[in-house]
Kinemage of the C-alpha trace (Angstrom):
@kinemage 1
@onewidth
@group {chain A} dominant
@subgroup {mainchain}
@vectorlist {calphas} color= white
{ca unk a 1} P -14.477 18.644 11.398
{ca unk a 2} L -15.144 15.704 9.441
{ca unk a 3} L -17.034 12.566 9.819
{ca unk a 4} L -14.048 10.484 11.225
{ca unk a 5} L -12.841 12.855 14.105
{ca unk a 6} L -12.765 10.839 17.116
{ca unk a 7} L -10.107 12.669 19.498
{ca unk a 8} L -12.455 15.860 19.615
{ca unk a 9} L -11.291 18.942 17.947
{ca unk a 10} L -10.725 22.495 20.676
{ca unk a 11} L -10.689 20.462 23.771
{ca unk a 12} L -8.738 17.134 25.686
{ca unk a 13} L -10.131 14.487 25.914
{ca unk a 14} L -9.295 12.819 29.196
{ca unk a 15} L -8.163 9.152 27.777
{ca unk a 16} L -8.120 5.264 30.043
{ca unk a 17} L -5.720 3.201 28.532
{ca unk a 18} L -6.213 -0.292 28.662
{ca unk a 19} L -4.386 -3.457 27.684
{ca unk a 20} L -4.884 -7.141 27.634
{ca unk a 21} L -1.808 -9.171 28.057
{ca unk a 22} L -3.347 -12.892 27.225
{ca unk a 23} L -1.487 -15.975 25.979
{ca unk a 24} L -3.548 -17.091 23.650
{ca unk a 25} L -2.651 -13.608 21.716
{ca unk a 26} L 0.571 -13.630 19.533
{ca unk a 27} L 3.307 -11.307 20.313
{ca unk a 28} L 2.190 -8.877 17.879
{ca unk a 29} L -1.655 -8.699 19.193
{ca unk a 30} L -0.657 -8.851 22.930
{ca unk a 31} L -0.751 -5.543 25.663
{ca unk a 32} L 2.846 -4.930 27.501
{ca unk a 33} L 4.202 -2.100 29.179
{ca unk a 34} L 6.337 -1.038 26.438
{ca unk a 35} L 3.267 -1.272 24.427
{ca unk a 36} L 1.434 0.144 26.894
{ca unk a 37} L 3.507 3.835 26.809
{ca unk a 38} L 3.794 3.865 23.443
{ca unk a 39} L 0.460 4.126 23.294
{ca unk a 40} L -0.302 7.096 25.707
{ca unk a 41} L 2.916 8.637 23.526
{ca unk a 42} L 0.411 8.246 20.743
{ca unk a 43} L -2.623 10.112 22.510
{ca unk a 44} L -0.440 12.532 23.248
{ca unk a 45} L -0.145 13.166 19.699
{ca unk a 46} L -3.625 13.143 19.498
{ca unk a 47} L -3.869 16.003 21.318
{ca unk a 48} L -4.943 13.756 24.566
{ca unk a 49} L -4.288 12.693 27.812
{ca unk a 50} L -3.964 9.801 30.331
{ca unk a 51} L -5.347 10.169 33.233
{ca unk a 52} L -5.349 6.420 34.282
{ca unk a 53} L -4.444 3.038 32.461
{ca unk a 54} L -5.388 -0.536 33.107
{ca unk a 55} L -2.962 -3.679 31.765
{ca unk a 56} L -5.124 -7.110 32.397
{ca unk a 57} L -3.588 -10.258 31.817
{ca unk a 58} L -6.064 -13.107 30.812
{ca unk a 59} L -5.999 -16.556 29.498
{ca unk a 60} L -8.023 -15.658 26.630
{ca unk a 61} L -9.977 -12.250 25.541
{ca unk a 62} L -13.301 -12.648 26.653
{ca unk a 63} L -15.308 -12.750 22.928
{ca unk a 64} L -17.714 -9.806 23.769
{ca unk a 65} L -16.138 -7.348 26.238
{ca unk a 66} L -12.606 -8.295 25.492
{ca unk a 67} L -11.024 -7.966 29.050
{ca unk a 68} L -13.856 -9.569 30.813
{ca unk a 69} L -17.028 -8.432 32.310
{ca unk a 70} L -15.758 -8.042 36.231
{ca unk a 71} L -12.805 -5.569 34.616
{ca unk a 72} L -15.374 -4.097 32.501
{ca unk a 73} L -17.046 -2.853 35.166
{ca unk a 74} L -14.530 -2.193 37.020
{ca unk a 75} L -13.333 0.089 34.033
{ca unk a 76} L -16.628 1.598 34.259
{ca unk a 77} L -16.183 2.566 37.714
{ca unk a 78} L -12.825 3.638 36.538
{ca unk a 79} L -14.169 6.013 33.936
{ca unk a 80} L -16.421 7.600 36.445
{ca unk a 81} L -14.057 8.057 38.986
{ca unk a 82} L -11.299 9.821 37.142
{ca unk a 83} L -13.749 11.699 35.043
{ca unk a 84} L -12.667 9.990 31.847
{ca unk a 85} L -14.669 10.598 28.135
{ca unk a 86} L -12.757 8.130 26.000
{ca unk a 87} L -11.092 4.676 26.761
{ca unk a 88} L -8.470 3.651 24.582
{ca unk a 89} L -7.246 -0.183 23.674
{ca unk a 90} L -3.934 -1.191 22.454
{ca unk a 91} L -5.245 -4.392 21.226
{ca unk a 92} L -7.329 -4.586 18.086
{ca unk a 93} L -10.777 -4.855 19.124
{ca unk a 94} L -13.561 -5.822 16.845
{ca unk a 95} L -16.436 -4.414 15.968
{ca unk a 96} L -18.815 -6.393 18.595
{ca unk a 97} L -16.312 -6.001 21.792
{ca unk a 98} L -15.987 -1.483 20.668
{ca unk a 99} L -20.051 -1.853 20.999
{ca unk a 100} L -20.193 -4.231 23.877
{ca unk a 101} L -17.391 -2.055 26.047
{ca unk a 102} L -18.836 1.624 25.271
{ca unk a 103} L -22.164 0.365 26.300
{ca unk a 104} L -20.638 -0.425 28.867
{ca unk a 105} L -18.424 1.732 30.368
{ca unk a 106} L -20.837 4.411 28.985
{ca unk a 107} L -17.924 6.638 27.039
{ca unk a 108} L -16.561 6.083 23.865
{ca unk a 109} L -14.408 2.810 22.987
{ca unk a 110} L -11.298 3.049 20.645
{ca unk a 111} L -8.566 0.440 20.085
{ca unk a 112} L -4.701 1.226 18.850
{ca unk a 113} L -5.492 1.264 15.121
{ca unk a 114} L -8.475 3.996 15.276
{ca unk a 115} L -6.332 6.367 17.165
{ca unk a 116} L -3.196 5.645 14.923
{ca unk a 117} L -6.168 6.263 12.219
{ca unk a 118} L -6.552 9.546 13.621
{ca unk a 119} L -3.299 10.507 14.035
{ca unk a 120} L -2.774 10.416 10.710
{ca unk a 121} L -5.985 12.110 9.566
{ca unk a 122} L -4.489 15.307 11.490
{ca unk a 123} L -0.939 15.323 10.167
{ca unk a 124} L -1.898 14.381 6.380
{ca unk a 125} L -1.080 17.518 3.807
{ca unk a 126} L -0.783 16.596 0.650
{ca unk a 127} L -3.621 15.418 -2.024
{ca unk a 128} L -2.200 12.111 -2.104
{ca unk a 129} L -1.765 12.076 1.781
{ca unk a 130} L -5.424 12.691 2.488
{ca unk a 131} L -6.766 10.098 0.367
{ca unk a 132} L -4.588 7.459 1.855
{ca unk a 133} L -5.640 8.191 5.306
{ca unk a 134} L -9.496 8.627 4.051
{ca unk a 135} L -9.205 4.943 2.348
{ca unk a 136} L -7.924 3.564 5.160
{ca unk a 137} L -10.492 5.318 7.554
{ca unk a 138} L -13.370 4.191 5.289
{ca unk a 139} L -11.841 0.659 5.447
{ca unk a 140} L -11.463 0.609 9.082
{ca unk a 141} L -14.872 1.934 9.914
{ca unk a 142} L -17.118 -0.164 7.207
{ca unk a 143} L -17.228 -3.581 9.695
{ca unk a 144} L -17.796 -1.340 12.260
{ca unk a 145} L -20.971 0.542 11.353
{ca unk a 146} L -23.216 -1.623 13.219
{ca unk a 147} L -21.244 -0.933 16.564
{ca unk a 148} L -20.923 2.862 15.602
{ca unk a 149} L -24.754 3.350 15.060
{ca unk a 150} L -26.801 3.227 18.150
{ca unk a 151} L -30.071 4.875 16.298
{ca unk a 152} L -30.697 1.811 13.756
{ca unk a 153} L -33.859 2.980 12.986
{ca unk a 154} L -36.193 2.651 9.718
{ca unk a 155} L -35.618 5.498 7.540
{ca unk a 156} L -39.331 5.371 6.584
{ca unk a 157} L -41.883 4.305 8.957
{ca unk a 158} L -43.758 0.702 9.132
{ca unk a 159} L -47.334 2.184 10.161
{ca unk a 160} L -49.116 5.032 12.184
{ca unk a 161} L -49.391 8.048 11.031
{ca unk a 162} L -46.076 7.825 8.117
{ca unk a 163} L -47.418 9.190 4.760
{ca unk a 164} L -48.856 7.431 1.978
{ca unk a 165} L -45.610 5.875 0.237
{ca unk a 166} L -43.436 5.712 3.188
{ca unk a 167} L -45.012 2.546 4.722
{ca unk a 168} L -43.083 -0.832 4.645
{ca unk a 169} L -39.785 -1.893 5.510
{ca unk a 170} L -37.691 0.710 4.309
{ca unk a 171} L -34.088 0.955 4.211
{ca unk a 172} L -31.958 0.864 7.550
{ca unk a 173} L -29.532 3.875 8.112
{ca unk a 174} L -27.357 0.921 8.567
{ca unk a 175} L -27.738 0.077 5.118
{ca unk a 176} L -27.235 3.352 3.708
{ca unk a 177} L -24.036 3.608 5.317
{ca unk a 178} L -22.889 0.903 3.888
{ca unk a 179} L -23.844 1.974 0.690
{ca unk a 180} L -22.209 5.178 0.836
{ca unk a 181} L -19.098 3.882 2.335
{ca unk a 182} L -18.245 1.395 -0.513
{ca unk a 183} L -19.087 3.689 -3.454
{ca unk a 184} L -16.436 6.629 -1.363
{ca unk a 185} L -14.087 3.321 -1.308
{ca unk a 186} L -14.656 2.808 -4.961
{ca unk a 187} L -13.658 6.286 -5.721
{ca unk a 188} L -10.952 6.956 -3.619
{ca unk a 189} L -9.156 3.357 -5.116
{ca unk a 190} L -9.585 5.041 -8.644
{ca unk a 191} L -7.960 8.169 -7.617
{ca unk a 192} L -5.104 6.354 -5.757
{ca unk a 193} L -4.716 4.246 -8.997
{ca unk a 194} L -3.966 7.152 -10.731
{ca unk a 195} L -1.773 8.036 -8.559
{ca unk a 196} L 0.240 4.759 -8.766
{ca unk a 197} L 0.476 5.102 -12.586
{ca unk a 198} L 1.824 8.730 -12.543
{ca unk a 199} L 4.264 7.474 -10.035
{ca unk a 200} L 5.112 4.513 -12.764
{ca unk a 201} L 5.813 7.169 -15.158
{ca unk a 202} L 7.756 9.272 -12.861
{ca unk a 203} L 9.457 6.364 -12.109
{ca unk a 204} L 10.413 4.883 -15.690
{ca unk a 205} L 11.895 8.680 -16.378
{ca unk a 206} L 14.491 8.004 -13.748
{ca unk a 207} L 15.491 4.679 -14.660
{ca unk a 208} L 15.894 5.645 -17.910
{ca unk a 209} L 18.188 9.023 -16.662
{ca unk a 210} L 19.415 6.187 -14.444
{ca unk a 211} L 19.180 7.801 -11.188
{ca unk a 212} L 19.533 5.384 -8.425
{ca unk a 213} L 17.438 6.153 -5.939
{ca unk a 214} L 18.134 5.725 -1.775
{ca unk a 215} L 14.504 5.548 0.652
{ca unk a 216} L 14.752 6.202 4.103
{ca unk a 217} L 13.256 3.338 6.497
{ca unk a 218} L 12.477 3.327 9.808
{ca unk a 219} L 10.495 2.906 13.000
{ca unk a 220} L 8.511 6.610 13.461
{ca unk a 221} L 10.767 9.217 15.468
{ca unk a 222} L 13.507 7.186 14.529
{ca unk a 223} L 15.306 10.466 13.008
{ca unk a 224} L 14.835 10.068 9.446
{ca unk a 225} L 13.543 13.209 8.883
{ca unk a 226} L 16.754 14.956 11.035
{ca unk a 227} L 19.086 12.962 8.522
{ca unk a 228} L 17.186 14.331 5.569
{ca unk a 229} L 17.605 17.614 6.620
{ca unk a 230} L 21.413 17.264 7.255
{ca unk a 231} L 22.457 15.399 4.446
{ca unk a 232} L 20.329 17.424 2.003
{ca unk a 233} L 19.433 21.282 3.822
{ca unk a 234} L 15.446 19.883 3.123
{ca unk a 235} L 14.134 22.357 6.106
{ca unk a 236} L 11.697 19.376 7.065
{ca unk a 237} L 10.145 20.077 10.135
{ca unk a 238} L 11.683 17.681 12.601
{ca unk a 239} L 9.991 17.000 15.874
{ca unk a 240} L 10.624 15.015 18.812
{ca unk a 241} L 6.441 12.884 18.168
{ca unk a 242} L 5.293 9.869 16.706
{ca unk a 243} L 4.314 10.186 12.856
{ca unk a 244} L 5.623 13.338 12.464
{ca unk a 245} L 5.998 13.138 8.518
{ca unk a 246} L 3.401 11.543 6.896
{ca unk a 247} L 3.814 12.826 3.300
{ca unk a 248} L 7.062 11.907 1.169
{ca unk a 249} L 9.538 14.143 0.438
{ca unk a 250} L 12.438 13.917 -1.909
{ca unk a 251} L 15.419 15.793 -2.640
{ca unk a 252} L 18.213 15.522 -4.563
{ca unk a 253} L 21.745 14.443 -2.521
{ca unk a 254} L 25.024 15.052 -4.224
{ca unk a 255} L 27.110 11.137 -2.582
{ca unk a 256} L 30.053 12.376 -4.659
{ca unk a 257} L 31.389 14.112 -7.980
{ca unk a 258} L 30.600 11.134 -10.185
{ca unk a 259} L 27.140 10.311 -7.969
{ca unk a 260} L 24.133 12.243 -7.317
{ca unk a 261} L 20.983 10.164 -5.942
{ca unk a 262} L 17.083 11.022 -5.162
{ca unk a 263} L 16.749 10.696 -1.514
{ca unk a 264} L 13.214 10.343 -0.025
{ca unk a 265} L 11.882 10.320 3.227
{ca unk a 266} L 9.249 7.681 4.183
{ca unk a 267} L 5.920 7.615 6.513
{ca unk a 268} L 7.338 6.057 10.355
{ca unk a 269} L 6.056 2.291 10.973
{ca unk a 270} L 5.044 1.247 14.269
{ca unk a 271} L 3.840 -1.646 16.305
{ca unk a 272} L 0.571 -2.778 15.675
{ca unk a 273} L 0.559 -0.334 12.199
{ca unk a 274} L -3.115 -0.915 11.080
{ca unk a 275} L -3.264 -3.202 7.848
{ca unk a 276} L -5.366 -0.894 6.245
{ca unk a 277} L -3.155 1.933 6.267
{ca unk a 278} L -0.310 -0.109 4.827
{ca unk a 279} L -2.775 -0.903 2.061
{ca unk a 280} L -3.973 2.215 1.743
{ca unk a 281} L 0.029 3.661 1.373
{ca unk a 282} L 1.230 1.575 -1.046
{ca unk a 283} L 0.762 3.876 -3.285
{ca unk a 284} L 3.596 5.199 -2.122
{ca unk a 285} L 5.361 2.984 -0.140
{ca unk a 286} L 5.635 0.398 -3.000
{ca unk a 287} L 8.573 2.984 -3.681
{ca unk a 288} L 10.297 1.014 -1.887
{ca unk a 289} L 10.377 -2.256 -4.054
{ca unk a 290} L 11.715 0.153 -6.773
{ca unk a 291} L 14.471 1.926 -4.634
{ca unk a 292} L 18.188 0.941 -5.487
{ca unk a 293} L 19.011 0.905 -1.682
{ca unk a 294} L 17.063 1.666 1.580
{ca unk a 295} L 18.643 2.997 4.735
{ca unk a 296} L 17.123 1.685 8.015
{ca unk a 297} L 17.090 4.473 10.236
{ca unk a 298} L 17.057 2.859 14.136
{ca unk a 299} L 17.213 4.695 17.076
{ca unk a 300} L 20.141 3.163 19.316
{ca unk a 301} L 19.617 5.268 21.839
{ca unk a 302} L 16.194 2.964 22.572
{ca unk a 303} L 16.785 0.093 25.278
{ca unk a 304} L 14.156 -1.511 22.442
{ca unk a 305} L 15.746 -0.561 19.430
{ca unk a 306} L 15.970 -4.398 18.301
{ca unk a 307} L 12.241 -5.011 18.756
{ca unk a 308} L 11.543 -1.644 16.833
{ca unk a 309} L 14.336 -2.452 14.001
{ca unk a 310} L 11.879 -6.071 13.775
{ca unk a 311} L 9.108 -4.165 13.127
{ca unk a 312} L 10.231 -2.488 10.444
{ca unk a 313} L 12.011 -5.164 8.717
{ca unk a 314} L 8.874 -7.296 8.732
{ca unk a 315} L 6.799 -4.915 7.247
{ca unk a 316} L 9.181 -4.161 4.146
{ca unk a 317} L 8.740 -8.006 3.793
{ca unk a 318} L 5.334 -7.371 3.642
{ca unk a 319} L 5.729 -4.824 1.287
{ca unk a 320} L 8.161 -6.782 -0.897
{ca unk a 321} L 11.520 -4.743 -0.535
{ca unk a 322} L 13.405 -7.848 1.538
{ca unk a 323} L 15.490 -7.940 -1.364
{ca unk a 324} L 16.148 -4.773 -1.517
{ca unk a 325} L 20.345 -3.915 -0.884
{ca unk a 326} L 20.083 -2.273 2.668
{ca unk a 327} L 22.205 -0.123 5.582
{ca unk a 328} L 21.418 -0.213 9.107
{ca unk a 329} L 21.964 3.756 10.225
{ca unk a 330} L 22.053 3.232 13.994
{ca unk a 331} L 21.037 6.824 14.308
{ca unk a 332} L 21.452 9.030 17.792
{ca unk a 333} L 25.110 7.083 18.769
{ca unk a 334} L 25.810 10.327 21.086
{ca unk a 335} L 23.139 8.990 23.241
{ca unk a 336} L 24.059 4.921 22.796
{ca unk a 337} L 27.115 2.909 24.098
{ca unk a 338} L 28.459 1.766 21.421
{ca unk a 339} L 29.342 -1.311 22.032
{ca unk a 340} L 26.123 -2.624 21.810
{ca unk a 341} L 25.703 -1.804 17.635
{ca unk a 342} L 26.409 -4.357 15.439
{ca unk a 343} L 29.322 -3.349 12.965
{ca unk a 344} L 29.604 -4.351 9.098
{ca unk a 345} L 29.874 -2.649 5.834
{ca unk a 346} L 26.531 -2.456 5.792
{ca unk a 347} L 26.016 -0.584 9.502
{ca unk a 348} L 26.534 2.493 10.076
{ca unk a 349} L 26.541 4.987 13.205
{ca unk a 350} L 25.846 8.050 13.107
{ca unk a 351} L 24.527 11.352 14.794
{ca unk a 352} L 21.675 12.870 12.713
{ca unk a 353} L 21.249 15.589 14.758
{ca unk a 354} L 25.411 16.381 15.175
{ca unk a 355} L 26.895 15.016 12.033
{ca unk a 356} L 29.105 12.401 13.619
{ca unk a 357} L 29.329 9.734 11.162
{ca unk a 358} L 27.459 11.197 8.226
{ca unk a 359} L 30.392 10.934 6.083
{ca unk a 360} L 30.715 7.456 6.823
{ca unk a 361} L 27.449 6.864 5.591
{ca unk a 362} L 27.638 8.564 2.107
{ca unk a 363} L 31.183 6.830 1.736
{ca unk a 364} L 28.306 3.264 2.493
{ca unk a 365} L 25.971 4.328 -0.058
{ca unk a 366} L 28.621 5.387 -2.930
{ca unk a 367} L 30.197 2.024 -2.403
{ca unk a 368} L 26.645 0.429 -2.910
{ca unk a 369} L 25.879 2.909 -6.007
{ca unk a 370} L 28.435 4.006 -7.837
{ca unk a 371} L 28.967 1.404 -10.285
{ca unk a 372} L 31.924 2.709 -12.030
{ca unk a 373} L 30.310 6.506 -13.155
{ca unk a 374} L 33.185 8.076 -14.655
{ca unk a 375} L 33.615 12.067 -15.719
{ca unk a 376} L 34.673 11.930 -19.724
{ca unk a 377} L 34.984 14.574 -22.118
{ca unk a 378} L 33.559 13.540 -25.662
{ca unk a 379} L 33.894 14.763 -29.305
{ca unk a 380} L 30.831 14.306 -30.680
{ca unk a 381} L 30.007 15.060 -34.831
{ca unk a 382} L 27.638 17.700 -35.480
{ca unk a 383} L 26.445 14.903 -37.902
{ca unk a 384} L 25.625 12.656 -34.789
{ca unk a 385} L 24.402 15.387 -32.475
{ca unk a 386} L 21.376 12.911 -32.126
{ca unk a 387} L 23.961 11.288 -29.164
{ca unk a 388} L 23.979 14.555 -27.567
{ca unk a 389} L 20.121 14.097 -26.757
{ca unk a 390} L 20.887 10.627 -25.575
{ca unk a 391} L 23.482 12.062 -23.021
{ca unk a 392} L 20.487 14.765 -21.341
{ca unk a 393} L 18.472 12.026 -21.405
{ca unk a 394} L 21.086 8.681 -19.647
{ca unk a 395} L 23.889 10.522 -18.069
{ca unk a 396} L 24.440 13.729 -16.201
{ca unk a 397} L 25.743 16.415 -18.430
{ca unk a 398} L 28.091 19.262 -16.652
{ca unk a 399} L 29.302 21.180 -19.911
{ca unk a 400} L 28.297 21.330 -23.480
{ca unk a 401} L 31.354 23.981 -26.343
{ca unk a 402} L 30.768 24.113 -29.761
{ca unk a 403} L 33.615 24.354 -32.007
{ca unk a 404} L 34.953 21.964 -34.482
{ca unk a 405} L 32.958 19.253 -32.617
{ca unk a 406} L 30.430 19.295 -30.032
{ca unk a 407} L 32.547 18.817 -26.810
{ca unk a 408} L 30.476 17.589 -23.716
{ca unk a 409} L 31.554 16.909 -20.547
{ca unk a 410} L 29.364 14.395 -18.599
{ca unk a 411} L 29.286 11.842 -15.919
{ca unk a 412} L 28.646 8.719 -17.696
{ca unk a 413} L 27.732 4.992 -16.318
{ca unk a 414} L 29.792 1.965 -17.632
{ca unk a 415} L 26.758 1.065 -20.014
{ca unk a 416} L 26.603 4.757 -21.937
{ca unk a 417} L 30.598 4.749 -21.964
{ca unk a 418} L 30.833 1.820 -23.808
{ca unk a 419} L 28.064 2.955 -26.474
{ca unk a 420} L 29.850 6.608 -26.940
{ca unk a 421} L 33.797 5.037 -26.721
{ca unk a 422} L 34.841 5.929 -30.367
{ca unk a 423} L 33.676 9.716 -29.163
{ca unk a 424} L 36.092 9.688 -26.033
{ca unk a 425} L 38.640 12.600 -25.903
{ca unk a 426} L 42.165 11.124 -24.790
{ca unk a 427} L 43.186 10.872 -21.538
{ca unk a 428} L 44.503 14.029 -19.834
{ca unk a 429} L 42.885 16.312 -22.234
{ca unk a 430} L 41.470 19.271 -20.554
């Protein structure tokens, strides 16, 4: 257990959902049905369950209890009834309206972005997993200490019977909190700094072996993690629940004989994705800026599939990959008519979980990629075997016979070709 379990650990909690559909809230903010089961999708992840949900629809939220006092008590009432222990928004609530409601509906208050928060405290694995989840946790719960702590008492007393040297005004638990919370902050944003410059290194290697690398988009349960496993044999466990893979994985993906590429598998997005968790991953998601091509995994077989594939494009804006060359993988076409998917160079249809269509794709990405890689076969000097270092380190060396001259065999780009010409063997030579 740690200090930011919420959904509580060796029992279910019994979950309200509730969701304010206003007008005065944008389209992103607002409570709808689709929202609305998404959201009990995501408690069930949790480890929860619904066992009743509530969708107002307001002018305005109400600035302390959100949905209004008549429907808070009528939640209340709600809560009792159907035995509930935990009430869950799908708006973003702030800290004033989370104290305000669990006072009073007497159970605890959550919105969308603390159980998305927890989510993703559960599935982290890796090092650099956990301490993107724990900055964004510490980030999320720092404006809402003073609604967390109900017992904002002096830590030292103010008269009576305290000690000698414990009298005055002390400092508030409150306070302390604080305090601790922004120095784990500090520490965590050093660690994840380091991370982000051994990623620059590991980075600069391959773009100096000039290995174009391909990141896989998409809204969570899309399928990204099925196509990983069937284009490369990854063995990623692939489940049918939200946020699934949290942690990145890479392998390498052989497009062609002249074109091999580092494919790597992304965290999901999803409506409403709390901003500090895309802050906290850009560590790695500012892979993405850096990628040579992303494909946008959608799920077609989703009546929403256009809202979803929204989503997702306007966060890699906010992450600064728009510019980034792109293919739309309208992933799951066994289960979608297919007239409805748009068609292009850059779309592509496919079955993740069949096949269908995968060849299609890597026939996409090697027109995007391969850049005129040939396979030569070179002469090189013993006098100049300096170039045969440059080859391991810029190209993709197959073979290496020593005889009168060092004779390599390598795939080569159009840049290394033209610096090693006057060592090409004729054509035909075998």
């Amino acid at each position: 257990m740690t200090e930011f379990d919420t959904i509580r650990e060796g029992e279910i909690n019994r979950a309200i959902l509730v969701g304010l559909n206003a007008r005065r809230l944008s389209v992103g903010e607002t409570a709808t049905e689709a929202s609305m089961e998404e959201l009990a999708a995501l408690l069930e992840t949790a480890g929860g369950t619904c066992v009743g949900s509530l969708l107002q629809n307001r002018e305005t939220p109400d600035p302390g209890s959100f949905i209004g006092e008549g429907k808070a008590q009528e939640l209340r009432e709600l809560v009792k009834t159907l035995e509930a222990d935990l009430v869950i928004f799908d708006n973003a609530l702030s800290p004033t309206q989370v104290r305000v409601l669990t006072e009073t509906v007497g159970v605890q208050v959550m919105d969308r972005a603390g159980l998305i928060l927890d989510i993703f405290a559960k599935r982290a694995q890796t090092r650099e997993g956990r301490l993107q989840v724990e900055l964004a946790q510490y980030r999320y719960i720092l404006p809402r200490l003073t609604g967390m702590w109900g017992h904002l008492v002096r830590q030292t007393a103010s008269g009576g019977k305290s000690p000698i040297g414990t009298r005055g005004p002390g400092e508030t638990q409150l306070e302390t909190d604080r305090r601790h919370i922004r120095r784990k902050i500090t520490r965590l944003e050093a660690d994840l700094r380091e991370v982000r410059r051994v990623r620059a290194v590991q980075r600069e290697r391959r773009e100096k072996n000039e290995v174009p690398v391909v990141a896989l988009v998409g809204y969570t349960n899309a399928g990204k993690s099925t196509l990983l496993n069937r284009l490369t044999g990854a063995g990623i466990p692939a489940n049918d629940r939200l946020f699934d893979t949290l942690d990145t994985t890479t392998r390498t993906l052989e497009i062609s004989d002249t074109l091999t590429v580092l494919l790597s598998d992304t965290v999901g997005f999803i409506h409403k994705l709390p901003h500090q968790l895309v802050e906290a991953f850009k560590a790695t998601l500012e892979e993405l800026t850096h990628a040579d091509l992303l494909l946008h995994v959608i799920d077609a077989s989703r009546p929403d599939w256009r809202e979803q594939a929204a989503v997702v494009e306007s966060l890699i804006a906010e992450l600064g990959a728009e510019k980034t060359p792109r293919i739309d993988v309208y992933n799951k076409c066994d289960l979608s008519p297919a007239e409805i998917l748009p068609r292009g160079e850059d779309a592509v249809r496919l079955s993740a979980k069949t096949g269908e269509g995968v060849d299609e794709l890597l026939r996409a990405v090697a027109r995007r990629l391969d850049q005129g890689r040939r396979r030569v076969r070179l002469h090189i000097p013993y006098d100049r075997g300096g170039l045969l270092d440059q080859l391991y380190r810029e190209a993709s060396v197959e073979q290496v016979d020593y005889g009168r001259t060092i004779e390599v065999t390598a795939v080569c780009t159009p840049r290394v070709l033209g610096q090693l010409r006057d060592y090409l063997a004729p054509e035909g030579e075998g």
